[in-house]
C-alpha positions, -999 to +999 in steps of 0.1 A: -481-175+752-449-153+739-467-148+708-500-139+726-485-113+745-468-102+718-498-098+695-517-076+730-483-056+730-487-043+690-523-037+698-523-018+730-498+003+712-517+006+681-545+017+706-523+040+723-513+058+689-549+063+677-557+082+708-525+104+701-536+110+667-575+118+680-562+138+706-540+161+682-578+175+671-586+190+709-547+195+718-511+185+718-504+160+743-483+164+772-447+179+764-452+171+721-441+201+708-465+216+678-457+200+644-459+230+618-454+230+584-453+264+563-445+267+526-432+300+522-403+314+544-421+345+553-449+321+571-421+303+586-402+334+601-439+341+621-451+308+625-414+304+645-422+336+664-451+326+678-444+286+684-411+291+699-396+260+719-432+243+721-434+241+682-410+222+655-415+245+622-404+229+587-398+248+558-414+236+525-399+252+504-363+240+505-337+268+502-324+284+475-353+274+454-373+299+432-409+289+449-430+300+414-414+272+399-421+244+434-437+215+427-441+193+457-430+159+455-436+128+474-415+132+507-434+165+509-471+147+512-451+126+537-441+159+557-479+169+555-488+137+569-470+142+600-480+177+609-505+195+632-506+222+609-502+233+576-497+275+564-498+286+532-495+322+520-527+320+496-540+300+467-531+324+441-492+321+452-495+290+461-520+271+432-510+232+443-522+234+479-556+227+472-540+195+449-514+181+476-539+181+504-560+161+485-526+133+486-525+134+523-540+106+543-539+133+574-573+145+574-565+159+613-542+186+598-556+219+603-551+242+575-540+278+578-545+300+548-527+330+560-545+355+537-580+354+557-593+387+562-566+403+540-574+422+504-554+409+477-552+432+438-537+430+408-509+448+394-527+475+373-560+464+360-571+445+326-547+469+309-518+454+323-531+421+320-533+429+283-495+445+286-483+411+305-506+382+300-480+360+318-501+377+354-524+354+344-498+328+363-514+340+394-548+348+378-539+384+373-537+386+408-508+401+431-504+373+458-470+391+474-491+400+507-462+398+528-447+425+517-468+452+532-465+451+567-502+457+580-508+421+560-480+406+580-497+414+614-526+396+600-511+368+588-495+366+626-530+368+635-538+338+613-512+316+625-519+321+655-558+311+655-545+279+642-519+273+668-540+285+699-570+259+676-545+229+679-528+238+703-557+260+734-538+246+765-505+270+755-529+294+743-514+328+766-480+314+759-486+318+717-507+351+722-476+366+743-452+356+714-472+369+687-478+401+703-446+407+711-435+396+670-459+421+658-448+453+678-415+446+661-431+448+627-449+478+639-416+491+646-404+483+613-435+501+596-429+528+615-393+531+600-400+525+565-424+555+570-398+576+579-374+568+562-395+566+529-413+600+534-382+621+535-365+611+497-359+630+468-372+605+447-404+584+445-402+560+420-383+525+423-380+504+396-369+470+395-358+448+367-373+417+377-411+405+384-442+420+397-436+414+432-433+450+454-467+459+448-477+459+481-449+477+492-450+507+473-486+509+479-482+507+515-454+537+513-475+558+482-444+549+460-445+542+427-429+510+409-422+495+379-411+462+370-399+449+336-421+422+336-452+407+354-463+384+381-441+348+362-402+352+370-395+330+341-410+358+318-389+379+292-397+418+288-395+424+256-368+452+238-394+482+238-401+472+277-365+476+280-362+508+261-388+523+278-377+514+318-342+531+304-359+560+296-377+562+327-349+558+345-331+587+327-366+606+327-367+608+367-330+608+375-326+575+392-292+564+395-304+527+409-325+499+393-332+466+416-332+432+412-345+406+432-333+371+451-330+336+440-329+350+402-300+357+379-305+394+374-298+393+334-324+423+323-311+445+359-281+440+343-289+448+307-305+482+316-278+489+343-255+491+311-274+507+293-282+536+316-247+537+336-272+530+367-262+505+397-274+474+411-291+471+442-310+442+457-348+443+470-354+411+487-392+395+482-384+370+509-402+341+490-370+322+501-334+323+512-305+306+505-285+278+521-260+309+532-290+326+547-304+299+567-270+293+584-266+330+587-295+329+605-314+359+586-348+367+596-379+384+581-371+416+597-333+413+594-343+412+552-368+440+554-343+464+571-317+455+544-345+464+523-350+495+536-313+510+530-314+499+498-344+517+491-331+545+510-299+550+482-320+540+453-350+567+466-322+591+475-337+599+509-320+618+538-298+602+560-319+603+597 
């Protein structure tokens, strides 16, 4: 009889778990916070912002690694498994998405590509594809959306369909957080504007990848990188010779680098041209010091923003 009751007992609560698992398509049940998974920390920052306390956000990407060069192993199918929901940035930043999903047994997951209704372009046409064929890492296009700030309110847009789609019952409580996360990065915009419209100079330059595109779009700036869309790419000497000339051709007295990447060519030109370093974070990641320090999207993009500020030579507001 023990073992009869025993064998009901590991049913009903198979039973019971199905149901769970069904229910996770119409809603989360009860107090179960939202299981969220994002690959990028960018998508984590909003997706955080907008679940607060009724959603458990893991980070991918673990910290302090260079994300171009992620390759997701088995523990992260296994994260996948588990969650409600899944964001990535898009498929050009992100090319093994479409290949893990495939590995997960999870069919329930909903999937959040958090480049819907945005426009993505490439650095400068076929001619700089023929200038840096490594772009074609990313199929010559520039998948750094985050990094203009109208994209980032969309991308809270997107993450938020998906959590108000798993999630309808807490619906008000996720539209309150995100609208209250993107006034902030209206706020933000609106700063960058200011600040970037009033500077002596308008050319950045940075001697790492292709990745502040959208920035310098976004602010009518122009930029120049040493090399193109791969971070494991090598400009060659007359790239070199030719940002140090530019730099001495416009008068800048500042060349960037970027995170998560020994700044070896920054450096090269910075001695060559007497100019100084200064940091432009892309906010692919952050480091282990970050995450305990707590930094934020905005906390990084405000950093940003004085740096650009010195490089740009703009007045002090």
């Amino acid at each position: 009889m023990k073992a009869k009751s025993l064998i009901v007992l590991i049913l009903i609560f198979f039973i019971i778990s199905s149901c769970q698992k069904k229910g996770s398509d119409t809603g989360i049940q009860g107090s179960q916070k939202l299981k969220v998974v994002t690959s990028l920390f960018p998508l984590y920052d909003f997706a955080k912002n907008v679940g607060r306390e009724k959603a458990e956000v893991t980070l991918l990407l673990p910290p302090g690694m260079e994300p171009h060069s992620f390759e997701p192993k088995p523990l992260d199918i296994l994260t996948l498994d588990s969650a409600d929901v899944f964001i990535f940035t898009n498929k050009y930043m992100e090319p093994w998405v479409e290949r893990i999903l495939k590995g997960i047994d999870n069919k329930r997951v909903l999937i959040v590509d958090s480049s819907k209704n945005i426009v993505l372009f490439g650095e400068s046409g076929k001619e700089d594809l023929k200038r840096h064929p490594e772009n074609k890492v990313h199929g010559g296009i520039d998948p750094h959306i985050w990094l203009d700030f109208s994209n980032a309110l969309k991308m809270v847009d997107n993450i938020l369909g998906g959590f108000v789609k798993k999630d309808p019952a807490n619906k008000d409580f996720y539209q309150k957080n995100a609208d209250e996360y993107k006034a902030r990065l209206n706020e933000i915009d609106k700063r960058f504007n200011d600040v970037l419209g009033n500077c002596k100079k308008d050319t950045f330059i940075n001697g790492g990848h292709f990745i502040f595109g959208y920035l310098a779009k976004r602010y009518n700036l122009n930029y120049i990188s040493a090399y193109g869309f791969s971070p494991d790419s090598e400009p060659t000497s007359k790239d070199l010779i030719k940002i140090s000339k530019t730099l001495k051709q416009y008068g800048l007295n500042h060349i960037f680098y970027e995170e998560l990447i020994t700044p070896r060519v920054a450096e090269t030109i910075a001695k060559e041209t007497g100019a100084e370093l200064l940091m432009l974070h892309g906010a692919h990641n952050i480091s282990k010091q970050e995450l305990n320090e707590g930094v934020t999207f905005i906390s990084l993009m405000n950093k940003n923003l004085e740096n650009l500020r010195v490089g740009l030579q703009c007045k002090q507001k």
